[in-house]
Biopython code that builds the backbone (N, CA, C, O; Angstrom):
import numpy as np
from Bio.PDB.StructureBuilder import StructureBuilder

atoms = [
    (1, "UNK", "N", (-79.949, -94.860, -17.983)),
    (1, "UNK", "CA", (-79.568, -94.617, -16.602)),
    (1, "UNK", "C", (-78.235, -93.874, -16.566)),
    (1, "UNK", "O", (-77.251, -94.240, -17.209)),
    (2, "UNK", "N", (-78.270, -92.887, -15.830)),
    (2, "UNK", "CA", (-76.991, -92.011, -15.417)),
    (2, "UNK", "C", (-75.966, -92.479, -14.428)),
    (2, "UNK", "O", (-76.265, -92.373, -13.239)),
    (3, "UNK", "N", (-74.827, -92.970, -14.742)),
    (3, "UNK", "CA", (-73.999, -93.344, -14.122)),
    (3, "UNK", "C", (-73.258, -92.367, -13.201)),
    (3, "UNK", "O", (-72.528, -91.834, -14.037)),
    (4, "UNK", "N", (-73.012, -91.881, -12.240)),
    (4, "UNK", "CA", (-72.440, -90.851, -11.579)),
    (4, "UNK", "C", (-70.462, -91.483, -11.574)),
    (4, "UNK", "O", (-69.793, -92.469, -11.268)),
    (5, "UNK", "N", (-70.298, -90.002, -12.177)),
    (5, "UNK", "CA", (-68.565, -90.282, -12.505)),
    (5, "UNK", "C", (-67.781, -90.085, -10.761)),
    (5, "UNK", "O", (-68.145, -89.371, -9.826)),
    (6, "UNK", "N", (-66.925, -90.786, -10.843)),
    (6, "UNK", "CA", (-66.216, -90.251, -9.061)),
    (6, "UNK", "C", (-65.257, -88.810, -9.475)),
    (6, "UNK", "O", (-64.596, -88.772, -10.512)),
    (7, "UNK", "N", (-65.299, -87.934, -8.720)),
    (7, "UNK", "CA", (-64.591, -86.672, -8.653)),
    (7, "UNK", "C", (-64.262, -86.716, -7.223)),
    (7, "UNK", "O", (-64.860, -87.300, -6.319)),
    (8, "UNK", "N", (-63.002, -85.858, -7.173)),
    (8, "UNK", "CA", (-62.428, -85.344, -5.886)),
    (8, "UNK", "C", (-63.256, -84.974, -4.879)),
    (8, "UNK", "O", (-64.368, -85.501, -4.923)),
    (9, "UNK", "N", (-63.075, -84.319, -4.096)),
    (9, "UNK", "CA", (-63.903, -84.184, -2.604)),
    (9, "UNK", "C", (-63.516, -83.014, -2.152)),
    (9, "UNK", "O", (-62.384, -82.853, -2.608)),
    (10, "UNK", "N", (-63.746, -82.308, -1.657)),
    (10, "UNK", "CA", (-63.420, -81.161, -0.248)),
    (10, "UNK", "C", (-63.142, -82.188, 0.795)),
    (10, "UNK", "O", (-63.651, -83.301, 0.922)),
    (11, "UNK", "N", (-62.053, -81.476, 1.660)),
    (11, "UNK", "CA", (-61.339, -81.888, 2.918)),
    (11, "UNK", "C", (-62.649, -82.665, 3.827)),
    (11, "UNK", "O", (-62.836, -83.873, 3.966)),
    (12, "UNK", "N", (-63.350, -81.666, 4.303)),
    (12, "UNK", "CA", (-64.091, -81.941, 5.368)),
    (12, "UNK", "C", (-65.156, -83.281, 4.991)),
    (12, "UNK", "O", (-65.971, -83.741, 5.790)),
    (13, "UNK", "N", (-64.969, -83.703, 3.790)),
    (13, "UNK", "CA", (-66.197, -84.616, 3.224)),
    (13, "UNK", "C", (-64.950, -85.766, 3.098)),
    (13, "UNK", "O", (-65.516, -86.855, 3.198)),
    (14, "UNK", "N", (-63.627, -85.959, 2.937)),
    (14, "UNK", "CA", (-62.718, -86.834, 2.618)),
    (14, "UNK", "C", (-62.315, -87.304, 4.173)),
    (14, "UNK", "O", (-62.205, -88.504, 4.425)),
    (15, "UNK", "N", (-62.128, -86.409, 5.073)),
    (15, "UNK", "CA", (-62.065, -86.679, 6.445)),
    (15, "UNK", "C", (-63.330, -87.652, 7.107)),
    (15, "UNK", "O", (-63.022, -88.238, 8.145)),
    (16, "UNK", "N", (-64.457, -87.824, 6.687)),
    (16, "UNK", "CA", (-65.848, -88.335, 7.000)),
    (16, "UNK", "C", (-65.488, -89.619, 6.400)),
    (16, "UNK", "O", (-65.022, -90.500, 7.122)),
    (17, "UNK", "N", (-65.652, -89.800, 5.206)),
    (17, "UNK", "CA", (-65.066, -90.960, 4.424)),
    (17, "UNK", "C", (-64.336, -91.815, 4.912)),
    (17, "UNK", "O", (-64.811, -92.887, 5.284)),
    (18, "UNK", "N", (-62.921, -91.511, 5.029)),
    (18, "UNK", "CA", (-62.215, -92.248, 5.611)),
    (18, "UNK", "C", (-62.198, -92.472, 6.909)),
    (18, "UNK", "O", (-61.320, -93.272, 7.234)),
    (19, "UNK", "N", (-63.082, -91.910, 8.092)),
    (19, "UNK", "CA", (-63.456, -92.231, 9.353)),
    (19, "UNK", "C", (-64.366, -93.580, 9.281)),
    (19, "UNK", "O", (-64.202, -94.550, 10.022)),
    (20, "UNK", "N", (-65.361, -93.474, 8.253)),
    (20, "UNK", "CA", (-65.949, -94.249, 7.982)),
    (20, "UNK", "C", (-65.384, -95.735, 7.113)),
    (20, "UNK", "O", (-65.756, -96.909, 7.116)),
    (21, "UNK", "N", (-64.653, -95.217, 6.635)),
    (21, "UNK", "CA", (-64.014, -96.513, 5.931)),
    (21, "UNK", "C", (-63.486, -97.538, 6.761)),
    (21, "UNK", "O", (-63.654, -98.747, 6.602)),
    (22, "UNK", "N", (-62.819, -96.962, 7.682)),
    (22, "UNK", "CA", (-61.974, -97.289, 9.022)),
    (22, "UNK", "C", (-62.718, -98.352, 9.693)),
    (22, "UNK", "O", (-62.429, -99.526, 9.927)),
    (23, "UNK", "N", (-64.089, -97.410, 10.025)),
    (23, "UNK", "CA", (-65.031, -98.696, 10.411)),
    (23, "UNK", "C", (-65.613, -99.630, 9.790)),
    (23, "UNK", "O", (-65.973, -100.612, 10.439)),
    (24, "UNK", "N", (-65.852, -99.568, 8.393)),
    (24, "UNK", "CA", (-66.819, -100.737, 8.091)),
    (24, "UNK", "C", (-66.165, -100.985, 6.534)),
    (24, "UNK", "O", (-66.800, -101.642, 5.709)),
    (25, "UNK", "N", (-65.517, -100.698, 6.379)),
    (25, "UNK", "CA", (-64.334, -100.941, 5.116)),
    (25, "UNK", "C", (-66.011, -101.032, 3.732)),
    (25, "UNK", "O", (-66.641, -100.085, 3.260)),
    (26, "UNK", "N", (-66.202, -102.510, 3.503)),
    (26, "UNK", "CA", (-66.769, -102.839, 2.307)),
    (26, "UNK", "C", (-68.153, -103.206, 3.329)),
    (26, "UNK", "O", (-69.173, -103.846, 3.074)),
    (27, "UNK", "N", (-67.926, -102.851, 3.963)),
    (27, "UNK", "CA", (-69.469, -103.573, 4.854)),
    (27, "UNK", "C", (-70.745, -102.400, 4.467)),
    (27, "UNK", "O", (-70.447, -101.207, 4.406)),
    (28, "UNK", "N", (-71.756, -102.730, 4.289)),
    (28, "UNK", "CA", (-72.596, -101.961, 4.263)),
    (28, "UNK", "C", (-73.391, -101.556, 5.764)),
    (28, "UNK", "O", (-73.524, -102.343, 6.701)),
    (29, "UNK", "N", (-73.847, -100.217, 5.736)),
    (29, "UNK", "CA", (-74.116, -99.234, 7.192)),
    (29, "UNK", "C", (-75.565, -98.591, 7.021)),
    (29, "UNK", "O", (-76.128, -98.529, 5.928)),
    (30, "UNK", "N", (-76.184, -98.055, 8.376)),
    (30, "UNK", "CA", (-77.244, -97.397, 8.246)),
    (30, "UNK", "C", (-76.811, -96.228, 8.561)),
    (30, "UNK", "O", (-75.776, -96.009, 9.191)),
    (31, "UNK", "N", (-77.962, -95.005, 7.929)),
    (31, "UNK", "CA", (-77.304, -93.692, 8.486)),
    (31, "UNK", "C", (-77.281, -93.593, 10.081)),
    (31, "UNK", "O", (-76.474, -92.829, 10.610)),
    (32, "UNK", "N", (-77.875, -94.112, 10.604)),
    (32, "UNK", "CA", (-77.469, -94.674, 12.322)),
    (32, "UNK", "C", (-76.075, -94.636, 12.609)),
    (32, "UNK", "O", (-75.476, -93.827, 13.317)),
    (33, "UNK", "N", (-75.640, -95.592, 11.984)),
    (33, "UNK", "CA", (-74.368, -96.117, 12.639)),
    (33, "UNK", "C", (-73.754, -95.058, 11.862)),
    (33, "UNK", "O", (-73.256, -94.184, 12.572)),
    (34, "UNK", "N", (-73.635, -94.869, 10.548)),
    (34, "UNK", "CA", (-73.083, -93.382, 10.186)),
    (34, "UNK", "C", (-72.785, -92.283, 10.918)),
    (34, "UNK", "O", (-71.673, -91.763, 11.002)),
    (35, "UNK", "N", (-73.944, -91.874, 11.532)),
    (35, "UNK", "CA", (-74.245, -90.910, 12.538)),
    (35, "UNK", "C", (-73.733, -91.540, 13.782)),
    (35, "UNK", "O", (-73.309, -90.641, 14.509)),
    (36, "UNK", "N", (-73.604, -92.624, 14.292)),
    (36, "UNK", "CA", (-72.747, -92.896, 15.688)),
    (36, "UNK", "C", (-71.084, -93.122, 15.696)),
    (36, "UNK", "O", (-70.246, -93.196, 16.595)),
    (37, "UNK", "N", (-71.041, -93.189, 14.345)),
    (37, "UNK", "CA", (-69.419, -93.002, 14.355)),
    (37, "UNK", "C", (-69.165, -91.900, 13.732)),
    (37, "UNK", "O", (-68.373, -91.223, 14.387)),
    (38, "UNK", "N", (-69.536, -91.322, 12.583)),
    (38, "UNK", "CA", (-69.149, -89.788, 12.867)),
    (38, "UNK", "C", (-68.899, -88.666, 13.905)),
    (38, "UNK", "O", (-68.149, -87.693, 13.834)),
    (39, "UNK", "N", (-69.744, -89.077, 14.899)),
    (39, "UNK", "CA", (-70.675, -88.739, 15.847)),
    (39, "UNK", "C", (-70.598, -87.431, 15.456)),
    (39, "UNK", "O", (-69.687, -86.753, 15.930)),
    (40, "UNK", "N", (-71.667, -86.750, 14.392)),
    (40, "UNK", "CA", (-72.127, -85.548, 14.092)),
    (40, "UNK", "C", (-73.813, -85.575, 13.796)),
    (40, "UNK", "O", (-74.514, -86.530, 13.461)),
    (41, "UNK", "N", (-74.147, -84.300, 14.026)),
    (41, "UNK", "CA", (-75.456, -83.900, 14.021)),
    (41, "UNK", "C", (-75.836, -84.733, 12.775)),
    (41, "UNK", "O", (-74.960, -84.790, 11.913)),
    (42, "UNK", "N", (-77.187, -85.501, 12.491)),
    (42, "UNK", "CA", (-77.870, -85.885, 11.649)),
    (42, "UNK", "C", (-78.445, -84.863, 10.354)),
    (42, "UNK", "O", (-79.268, -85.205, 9.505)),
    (43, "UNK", "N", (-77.960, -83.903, 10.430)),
    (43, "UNK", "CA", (-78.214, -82.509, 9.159)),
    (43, "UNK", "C", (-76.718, -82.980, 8.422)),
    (43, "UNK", "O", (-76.788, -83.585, 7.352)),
    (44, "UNK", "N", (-75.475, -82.708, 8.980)),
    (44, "UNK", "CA", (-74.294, -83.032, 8.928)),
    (44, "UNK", "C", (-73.839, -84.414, 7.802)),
    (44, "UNK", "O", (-73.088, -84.403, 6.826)),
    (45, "UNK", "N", (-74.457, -85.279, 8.275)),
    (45, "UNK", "CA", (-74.305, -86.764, 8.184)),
    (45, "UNK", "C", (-74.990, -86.729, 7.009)),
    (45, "UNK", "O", (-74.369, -87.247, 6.080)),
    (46, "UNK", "N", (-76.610, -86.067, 6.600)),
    (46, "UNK", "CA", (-76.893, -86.238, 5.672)),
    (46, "UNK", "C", (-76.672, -85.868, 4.075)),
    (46, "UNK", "O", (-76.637, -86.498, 3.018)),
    (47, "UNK", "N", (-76.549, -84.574, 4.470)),
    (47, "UNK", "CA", (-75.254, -83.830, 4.067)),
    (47, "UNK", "C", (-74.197, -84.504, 3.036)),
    (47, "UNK", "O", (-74.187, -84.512, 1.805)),
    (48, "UNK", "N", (-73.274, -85.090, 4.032)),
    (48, "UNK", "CA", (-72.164, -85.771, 3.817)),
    (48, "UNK", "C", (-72.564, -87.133, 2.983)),
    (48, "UNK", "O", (-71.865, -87.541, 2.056)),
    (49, "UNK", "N", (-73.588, -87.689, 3.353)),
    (49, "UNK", "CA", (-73.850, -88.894, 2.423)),
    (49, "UNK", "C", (-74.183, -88.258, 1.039)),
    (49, "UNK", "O", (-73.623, -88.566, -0.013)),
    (50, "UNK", "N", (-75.253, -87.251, 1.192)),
    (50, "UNK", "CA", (-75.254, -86.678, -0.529)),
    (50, "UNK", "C", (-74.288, -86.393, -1.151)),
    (50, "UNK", "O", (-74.178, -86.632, -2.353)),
    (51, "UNK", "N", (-73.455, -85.857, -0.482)),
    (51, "UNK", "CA", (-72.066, -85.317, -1.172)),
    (51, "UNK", "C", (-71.215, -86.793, -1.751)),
    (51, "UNK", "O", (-70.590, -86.769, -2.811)),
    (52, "UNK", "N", (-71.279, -87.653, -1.152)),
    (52, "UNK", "CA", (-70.506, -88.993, -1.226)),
    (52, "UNK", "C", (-71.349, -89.097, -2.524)),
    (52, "UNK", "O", (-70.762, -89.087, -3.606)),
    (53, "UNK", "N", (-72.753, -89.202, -2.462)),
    (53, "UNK", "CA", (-73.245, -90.106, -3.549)),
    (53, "UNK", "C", (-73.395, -89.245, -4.952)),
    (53, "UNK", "O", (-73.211, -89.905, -5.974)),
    (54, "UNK", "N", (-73.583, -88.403, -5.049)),
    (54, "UNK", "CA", (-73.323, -87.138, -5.991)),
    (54, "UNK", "C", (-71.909, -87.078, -6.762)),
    (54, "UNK", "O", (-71.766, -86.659, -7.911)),
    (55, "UNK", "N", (-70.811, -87.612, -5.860)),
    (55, "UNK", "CA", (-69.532, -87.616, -6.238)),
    (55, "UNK", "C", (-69.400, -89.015, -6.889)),
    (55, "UNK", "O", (-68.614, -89.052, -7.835)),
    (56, "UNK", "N", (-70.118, -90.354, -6.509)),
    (56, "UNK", "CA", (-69.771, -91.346, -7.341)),
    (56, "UNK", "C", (-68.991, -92.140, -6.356)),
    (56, "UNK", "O", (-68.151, -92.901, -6.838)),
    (57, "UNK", "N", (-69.108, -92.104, -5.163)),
    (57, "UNK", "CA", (-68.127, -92.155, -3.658)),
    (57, "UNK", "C", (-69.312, -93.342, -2.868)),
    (57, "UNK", "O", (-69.015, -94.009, -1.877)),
    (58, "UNK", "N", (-70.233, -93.378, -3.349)),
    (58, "UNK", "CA", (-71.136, -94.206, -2.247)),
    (58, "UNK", "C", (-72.335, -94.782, -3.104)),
    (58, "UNK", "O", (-73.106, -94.214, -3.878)),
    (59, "UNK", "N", (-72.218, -96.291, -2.648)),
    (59, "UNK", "CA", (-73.349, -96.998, -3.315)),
    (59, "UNK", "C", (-74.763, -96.707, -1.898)),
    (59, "UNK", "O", (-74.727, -96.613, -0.671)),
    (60, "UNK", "N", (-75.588, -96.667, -2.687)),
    (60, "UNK", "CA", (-77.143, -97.063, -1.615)),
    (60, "UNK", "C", (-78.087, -97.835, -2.163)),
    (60, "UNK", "O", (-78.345, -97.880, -3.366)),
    (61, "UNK", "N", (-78.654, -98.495, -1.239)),
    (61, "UNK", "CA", (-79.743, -99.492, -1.532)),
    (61, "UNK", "C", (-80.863, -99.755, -0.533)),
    (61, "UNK", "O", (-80.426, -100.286, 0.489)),
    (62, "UNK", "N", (-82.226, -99.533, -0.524)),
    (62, "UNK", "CA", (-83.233, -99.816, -0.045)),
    (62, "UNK", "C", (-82.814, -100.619, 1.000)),
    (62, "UNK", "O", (-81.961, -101.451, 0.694)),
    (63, "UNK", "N", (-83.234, -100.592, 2.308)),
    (63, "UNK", "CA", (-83.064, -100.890, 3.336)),
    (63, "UNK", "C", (-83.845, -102.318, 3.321)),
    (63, "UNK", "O", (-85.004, -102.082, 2.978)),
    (64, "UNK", "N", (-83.685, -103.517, 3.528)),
    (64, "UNK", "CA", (-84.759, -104.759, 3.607)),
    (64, "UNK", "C", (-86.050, -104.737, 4.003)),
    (64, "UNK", "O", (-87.061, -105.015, 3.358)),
    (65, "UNK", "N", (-85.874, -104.234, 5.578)),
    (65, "UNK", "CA", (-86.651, -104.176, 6.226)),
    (65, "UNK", "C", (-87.510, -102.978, 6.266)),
    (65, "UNK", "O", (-88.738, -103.030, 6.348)),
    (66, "UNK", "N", (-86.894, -102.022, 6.214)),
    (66, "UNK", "CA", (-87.827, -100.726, 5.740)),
    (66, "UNK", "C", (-87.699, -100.342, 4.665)),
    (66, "UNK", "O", (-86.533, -100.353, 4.273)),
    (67, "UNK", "N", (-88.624, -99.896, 3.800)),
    (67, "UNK", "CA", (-88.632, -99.247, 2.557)),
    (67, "UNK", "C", (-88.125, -97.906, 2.890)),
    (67, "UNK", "O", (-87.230, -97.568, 2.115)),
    (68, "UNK", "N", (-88.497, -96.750, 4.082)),
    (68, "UNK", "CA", (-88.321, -95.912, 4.576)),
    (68, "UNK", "C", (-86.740, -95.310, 4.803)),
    (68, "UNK", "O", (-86.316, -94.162, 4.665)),
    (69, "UNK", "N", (-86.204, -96.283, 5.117)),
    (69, "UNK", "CA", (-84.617, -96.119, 4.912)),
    (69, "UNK", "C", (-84.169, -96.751, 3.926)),
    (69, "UNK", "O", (-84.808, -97.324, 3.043)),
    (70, "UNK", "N", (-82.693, -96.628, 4.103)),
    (70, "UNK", "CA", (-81.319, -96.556, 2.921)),
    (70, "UNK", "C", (-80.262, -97.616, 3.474)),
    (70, "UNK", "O", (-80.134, -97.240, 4.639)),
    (71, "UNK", "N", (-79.587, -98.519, 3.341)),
    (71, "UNK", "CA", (-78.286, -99.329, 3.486)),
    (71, "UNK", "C", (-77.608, -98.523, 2.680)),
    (71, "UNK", "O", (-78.129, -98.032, 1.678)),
    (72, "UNK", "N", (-76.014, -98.238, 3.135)),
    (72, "UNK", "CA", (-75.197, -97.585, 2.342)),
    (72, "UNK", "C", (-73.876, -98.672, 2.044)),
    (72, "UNK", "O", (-73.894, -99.866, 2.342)),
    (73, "UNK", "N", (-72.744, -97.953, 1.387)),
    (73, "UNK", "CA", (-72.135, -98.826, 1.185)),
    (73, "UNK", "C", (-70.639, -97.960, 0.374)),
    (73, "UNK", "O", (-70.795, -97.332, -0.673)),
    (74, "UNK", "N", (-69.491, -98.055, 0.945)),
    (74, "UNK", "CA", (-68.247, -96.754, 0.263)),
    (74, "UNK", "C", (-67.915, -97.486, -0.905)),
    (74, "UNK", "O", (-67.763, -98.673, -0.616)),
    (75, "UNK", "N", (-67.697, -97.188, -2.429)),
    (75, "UNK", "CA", (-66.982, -97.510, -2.829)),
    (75, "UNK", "C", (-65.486, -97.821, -2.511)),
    (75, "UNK", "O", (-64.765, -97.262, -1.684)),
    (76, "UNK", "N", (-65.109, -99.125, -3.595)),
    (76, "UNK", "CA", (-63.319, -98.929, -3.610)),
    (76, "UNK", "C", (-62.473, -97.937, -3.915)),
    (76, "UNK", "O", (-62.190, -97.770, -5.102)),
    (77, "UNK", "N", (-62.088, -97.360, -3.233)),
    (77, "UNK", "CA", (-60.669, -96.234, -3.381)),
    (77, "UNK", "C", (-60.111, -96.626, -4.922)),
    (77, "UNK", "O", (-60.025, -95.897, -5.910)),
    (78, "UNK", "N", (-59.781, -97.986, -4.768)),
    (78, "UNK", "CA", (-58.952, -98.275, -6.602)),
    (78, "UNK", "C", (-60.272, -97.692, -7.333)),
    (78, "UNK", "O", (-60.160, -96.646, -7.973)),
    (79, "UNK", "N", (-61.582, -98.381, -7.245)),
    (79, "UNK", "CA", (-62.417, -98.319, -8.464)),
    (79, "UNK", "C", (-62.545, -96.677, -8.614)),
    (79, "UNK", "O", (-62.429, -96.228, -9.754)),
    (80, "UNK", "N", (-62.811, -95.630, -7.373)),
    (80, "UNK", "CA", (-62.593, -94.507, -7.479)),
    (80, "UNK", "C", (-61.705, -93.726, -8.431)),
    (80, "UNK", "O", (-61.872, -92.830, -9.258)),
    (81, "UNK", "N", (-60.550, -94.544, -7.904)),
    (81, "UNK", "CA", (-59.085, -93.280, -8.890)),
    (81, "UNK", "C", (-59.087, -94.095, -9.678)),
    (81, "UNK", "O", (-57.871, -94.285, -9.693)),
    (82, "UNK", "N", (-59.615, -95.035, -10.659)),
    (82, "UNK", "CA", (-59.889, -95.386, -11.768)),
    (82, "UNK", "C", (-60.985, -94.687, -12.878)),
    (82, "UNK", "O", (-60.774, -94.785, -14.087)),
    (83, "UNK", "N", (-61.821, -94.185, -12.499)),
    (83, "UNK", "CA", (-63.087, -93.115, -12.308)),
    (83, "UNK", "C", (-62.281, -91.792, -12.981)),
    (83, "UNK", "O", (-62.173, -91.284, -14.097)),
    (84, "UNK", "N", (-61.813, -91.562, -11.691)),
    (84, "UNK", "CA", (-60.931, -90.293, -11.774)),
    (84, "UNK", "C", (-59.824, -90.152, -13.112)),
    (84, "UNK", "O", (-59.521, -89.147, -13.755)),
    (85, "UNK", "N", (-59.463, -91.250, -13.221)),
    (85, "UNK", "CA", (-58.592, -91.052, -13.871)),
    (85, "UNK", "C", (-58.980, -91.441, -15.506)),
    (85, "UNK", "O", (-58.137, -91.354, -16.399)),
    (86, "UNK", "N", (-60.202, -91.822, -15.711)),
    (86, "UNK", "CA", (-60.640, -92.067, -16.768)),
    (86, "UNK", "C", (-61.132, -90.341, -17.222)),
    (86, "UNK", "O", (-61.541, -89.986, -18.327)),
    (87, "UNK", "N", (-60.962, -89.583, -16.149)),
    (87, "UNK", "CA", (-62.050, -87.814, -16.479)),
    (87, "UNK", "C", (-60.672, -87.117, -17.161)),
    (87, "UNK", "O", (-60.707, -86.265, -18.049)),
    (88, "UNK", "N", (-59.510, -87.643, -16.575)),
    (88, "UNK", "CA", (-58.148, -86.745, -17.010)),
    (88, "UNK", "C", (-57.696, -86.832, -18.123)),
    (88, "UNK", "O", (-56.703, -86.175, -18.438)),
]
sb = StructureBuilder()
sb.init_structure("model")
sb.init_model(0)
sb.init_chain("A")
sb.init_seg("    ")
for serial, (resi, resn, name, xyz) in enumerate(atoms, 1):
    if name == "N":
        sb.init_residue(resn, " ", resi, " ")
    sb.init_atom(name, np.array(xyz, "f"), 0.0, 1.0, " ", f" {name:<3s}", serial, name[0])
structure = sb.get_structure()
């Protein structure tokens, strides 16, 4: 299994993040509520979650109730620049 390493971000994807962090810190979210506190287009949002999870920035997990969706979930900022700092 491929572990995805955390790397830096572009602005506009670090600005999303931490909007989001704001709200639900360690709590896990649907792309719903993603999308209602971003409040950006659902292309946008999805977008932005790939970019999170590609970077090593966002856990996901099968939704309970639907197989069809995703529960998300931000990593820790420490465990992040720990990540990071293991690449330097």
């Amino acid at each position: 299994m491929h572990i995805a390493m955390a790397v830096l971000l572009p602005k506009w994807v670090m600005r999303r993040y931490f909007k989001l962090r704001k709200e639900f810190h360690h709590k896990k979210f649907t792309f719903k509520e993603a999308q209602e506190t971003l409040e950006d287009d659902s292309r946008i949002v999805s977008l932005f979650l790939s970019e999170l999870k590609k970077a090593g920035w966002l856990i996901t997990e099968p939704h309970p109730d639907d197989v069809r969706k995703r529960l998300y979930q931000l990593k820790d900022l420490e465990a992040i620049a720990k990540e990071i700092e293991k690449e330097l």
